[in-house]
Each structure stands twice: as C-alpha cells, then as structure tokens.
N, C-alpha and C positions, 0 to 999 in steps of 0.2 A: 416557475418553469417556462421555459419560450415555447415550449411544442404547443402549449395549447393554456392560457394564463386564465380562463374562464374555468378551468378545473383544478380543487385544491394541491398542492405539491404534496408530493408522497413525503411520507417520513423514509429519512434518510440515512442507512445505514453506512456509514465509513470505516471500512475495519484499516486500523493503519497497523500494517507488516512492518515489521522490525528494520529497524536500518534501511527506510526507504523515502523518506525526508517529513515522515506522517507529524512529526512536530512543529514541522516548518505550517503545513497545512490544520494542525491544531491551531495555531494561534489565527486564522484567518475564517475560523469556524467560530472559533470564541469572539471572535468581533460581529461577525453575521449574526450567529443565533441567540448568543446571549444567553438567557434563562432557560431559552428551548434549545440549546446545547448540554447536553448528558455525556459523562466518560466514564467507561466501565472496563473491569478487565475478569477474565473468565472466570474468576473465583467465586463473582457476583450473578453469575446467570440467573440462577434457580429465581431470585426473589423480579429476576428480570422479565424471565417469561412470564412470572403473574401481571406485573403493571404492563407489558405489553398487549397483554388479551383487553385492556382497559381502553376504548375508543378516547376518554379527555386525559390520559399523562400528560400534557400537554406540552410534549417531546416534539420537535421537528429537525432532530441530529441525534445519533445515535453512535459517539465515535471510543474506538478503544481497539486493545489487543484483543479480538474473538475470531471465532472461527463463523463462517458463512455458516447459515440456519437459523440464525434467531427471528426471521422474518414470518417463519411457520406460527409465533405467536402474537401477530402484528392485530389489530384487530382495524391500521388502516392499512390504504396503498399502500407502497416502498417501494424504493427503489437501492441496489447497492450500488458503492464506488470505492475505489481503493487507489492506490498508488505500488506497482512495481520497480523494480532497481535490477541493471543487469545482472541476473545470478552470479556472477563469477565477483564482481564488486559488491554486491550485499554480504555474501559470503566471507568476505577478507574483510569488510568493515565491520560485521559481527565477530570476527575472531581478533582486529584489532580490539574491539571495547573490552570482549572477554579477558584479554592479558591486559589491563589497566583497570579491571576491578577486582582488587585482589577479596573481596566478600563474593564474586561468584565461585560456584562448585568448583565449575572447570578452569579455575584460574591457575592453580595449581598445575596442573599438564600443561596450558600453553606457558608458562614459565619455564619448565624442567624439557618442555618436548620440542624439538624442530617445527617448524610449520607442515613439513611431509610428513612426521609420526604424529601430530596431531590429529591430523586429517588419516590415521590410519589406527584409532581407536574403534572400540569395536562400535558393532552395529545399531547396539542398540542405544550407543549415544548421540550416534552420527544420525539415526532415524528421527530422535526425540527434539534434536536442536539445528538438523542442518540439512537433511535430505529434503530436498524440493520442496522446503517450508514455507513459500510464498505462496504456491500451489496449495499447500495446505490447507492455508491461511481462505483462501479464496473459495475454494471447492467445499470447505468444514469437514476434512480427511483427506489421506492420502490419494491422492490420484488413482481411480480405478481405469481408467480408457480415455485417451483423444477423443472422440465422439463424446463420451458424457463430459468431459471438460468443457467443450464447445455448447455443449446443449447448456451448460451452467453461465456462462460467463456471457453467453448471447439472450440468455433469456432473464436477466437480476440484474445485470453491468452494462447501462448504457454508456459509460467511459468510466474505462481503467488508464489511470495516466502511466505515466512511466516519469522516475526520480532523471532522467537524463533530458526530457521535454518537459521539465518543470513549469515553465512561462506557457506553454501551449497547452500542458495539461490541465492548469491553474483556471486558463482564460475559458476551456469548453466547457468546466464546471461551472466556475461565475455563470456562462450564458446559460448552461441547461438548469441551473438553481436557481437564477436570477437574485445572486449576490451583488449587494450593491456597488464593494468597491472589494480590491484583492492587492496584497500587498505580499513583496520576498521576505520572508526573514530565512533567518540562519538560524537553526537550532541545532543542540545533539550533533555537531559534526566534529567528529572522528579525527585529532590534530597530528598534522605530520604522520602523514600513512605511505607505506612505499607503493609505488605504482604496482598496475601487474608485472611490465618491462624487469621490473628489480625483483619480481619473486622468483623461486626456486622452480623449474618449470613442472617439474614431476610433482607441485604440491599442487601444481593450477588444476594438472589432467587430474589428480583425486578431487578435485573440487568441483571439476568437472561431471566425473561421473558423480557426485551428486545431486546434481542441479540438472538431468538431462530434461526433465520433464518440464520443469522451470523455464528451462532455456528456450524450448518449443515453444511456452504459454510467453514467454516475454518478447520472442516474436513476435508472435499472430498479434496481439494487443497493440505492439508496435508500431507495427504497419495500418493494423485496424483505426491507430490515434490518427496517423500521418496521411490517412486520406481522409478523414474528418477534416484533417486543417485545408488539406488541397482542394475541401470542398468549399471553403470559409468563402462570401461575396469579398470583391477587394477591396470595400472598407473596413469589414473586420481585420483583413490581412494587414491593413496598416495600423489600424488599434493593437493590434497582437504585438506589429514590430516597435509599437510606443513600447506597449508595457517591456516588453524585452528591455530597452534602452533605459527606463526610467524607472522600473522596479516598480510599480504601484500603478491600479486603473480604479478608475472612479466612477 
C-alpha cells in the first residue's frame, strides 16, 4: 500500500460485478498474488466465513461474484474494490450474453421476446437479475437510502473504478496495492453488440428505470475516480498516459 508501506496491506476484497470487465482484472490479480489469490462464488460462503475468522489463511485477495459483507468475518484489516460499468451498458451486455447461452433460464424469453418485452417481465425476475444489481453487488442488498450508500462505499471503497476508465482505474489500484506491474487484457467481451444509437429507445427508458439507483452510484464513483486522477503529481500523469498508449506498466 503507498499510504503508509510500514503497515501490513489489508486483505483485499474484490467482488467483480458481472459484465463489468472483472476478468480482464482477474488475470492481473492471478499474476500479483499468485497463491494468496482466492476465487469464490456465493455458494461457498458458509465454509468461507470460518477460514476468514482464521488470522494465517494466508489470503491476501479475496476475488469472486459476492455480495459486500464477508468482511464482518475477516480476523485481519481489509479493504474492498470493485469495478462499475455504466448501468445502461452493463445492462445490454448482460442481456447480449443471456440470448447467446442457450443453457441459461432466461435464454428462452430473450430469443422468443423483443428487447422492450424482455425488459417488461415481471418483477420478480427483473429484481433477482437486473434491477440496480451493481448496487447490490456493492452495498450486499438492495439499496436501502443515498446516505447509507455513501456511508458504505466511503467507509470499505477506497477506489471503485469504472469499466469505461479502465487504464486510470487499473493504475490507482496498482498504486494503492503496490502491484508490481499491470497489464490490458481482453477477456469475456461480448462480440458484435449493437450500440445504444441502434437500440429500440422505449427498451433503454425500461432499462433505465431500472438502474436508477445504479446510475446515481455510477456517478458519484465517477467523478470521485476523476478527481483522484486530477490529483495524480505530473509524473504519474505521464506514467498513466504510457500505460494508456502501451497497454502494460511495470
């Protein structure tokens, strides 16, 4: 960690949210941490919260599909991080995967249904896969208030990147983990997807309304990334525009 390198680095939780480049950022974890890299997905908790109350697991990443919480059984520091992706684009690139794997549930409906009847299944599907589920993701539940979102994401998330500042996102992690080198890959992207311009407009506004609360947090986080970098000394600034140009910092 750069904040203070004389104090051991928290164990690090990474929850990476669906379709929001978190496998591009797994393989750059797998080279970092190596054996002290862990991936788990929520099915695993229960046995997770015991080895977590365990001060020597000797875990220093902690990355997978979960919900914010598991830190209440940590028995070290921690710190969390994630990556967002603008709601309206996470949203159509999760409903592109869904009609091109015909073994998910809902594959069926987006094959038979318009993009606008898709998006206008009932509630309780739209709740369980698509409403403000980054937020979810982030908060470990539904969104209950703006204030306790802010109280969550200021007090566990020293940087939440965003899938659209990748390079900028990538470079405050490296510096606040004190990763040795970071490299782009491409993983899990979603081929030949129509823009938003080419979608149906009335499927966006339902997409809309359900990502309102998303769309809030993916601002603040936003702008919260974007003056972190406005703060960067302008040597890092030009480190930052290497790696941008050349894919890899070392």
């Amino acid at each position: 960690m750069t904040a203070d390198s004389s104090k051991p680095s928290p164990l690090l939780f990474f929850i990476h949210i669906p379709k929001t480049a978190g496998s591009s950022i797994h393989q750059i974890l797998h080279r970092e941490y190596g054996e002290r890299l862990s991936q788990i997905t929520e099915r695993e908790l229960p046995e997770w919260e015991t080895m977590l109350s365990r001060p020597d697991h000797g875990l220093d990443c902690v990355f997978g599909h979960y919900w914010f919480g598991l830190h209440v059984h940590s028995a070290r520091p921690y710190e969390y991080a994630t990556l967002m992706r603008h709601p309206v684009e996470a949203i159509l690139s999760y409903y592109y995967f869904i009609a091109r794997q015909p073994a998910h549930w809902l594959y069926p409906f987006a094959l038979q249904l318009s993009m606008k009847d898709f998006f206008k299944l009932p509630d309780g599907i739209m709740d369980m896969f698509f409403r403000n589920y980054q937020s979810v993701y982030m908060l470990g539940g539904p969104p209950v208030s703006w204030k306790n979102t802010l109280k969550v994401v200021n007090a566990h998330y020293p940087i939440v990147g965003v899938s659209e500042l990748y390079h900028e996102s990538v470079y405050l992690l490296k510096n606040r983990y004190g990763w040795k080198s970071a490299e782009v890959f491409r993983v899990n992207a979603t081929p030949n997807r129509p823009s938003i311009a080419e979608i149906d407009p009335e499927a966006i506004l339902l997409i809309e309304s359900l990502v309102e609360h998303d769309l809030k947090l993916y601002g603040y986080v936003r702008e919260r990334l974007e003056k972190e970098i406005q703060r960067l000394p302008r040597w890092q600034k030009k480190q930052l525009e290497r790696f941008k140009e050349e894919g890899r910092l070392d």
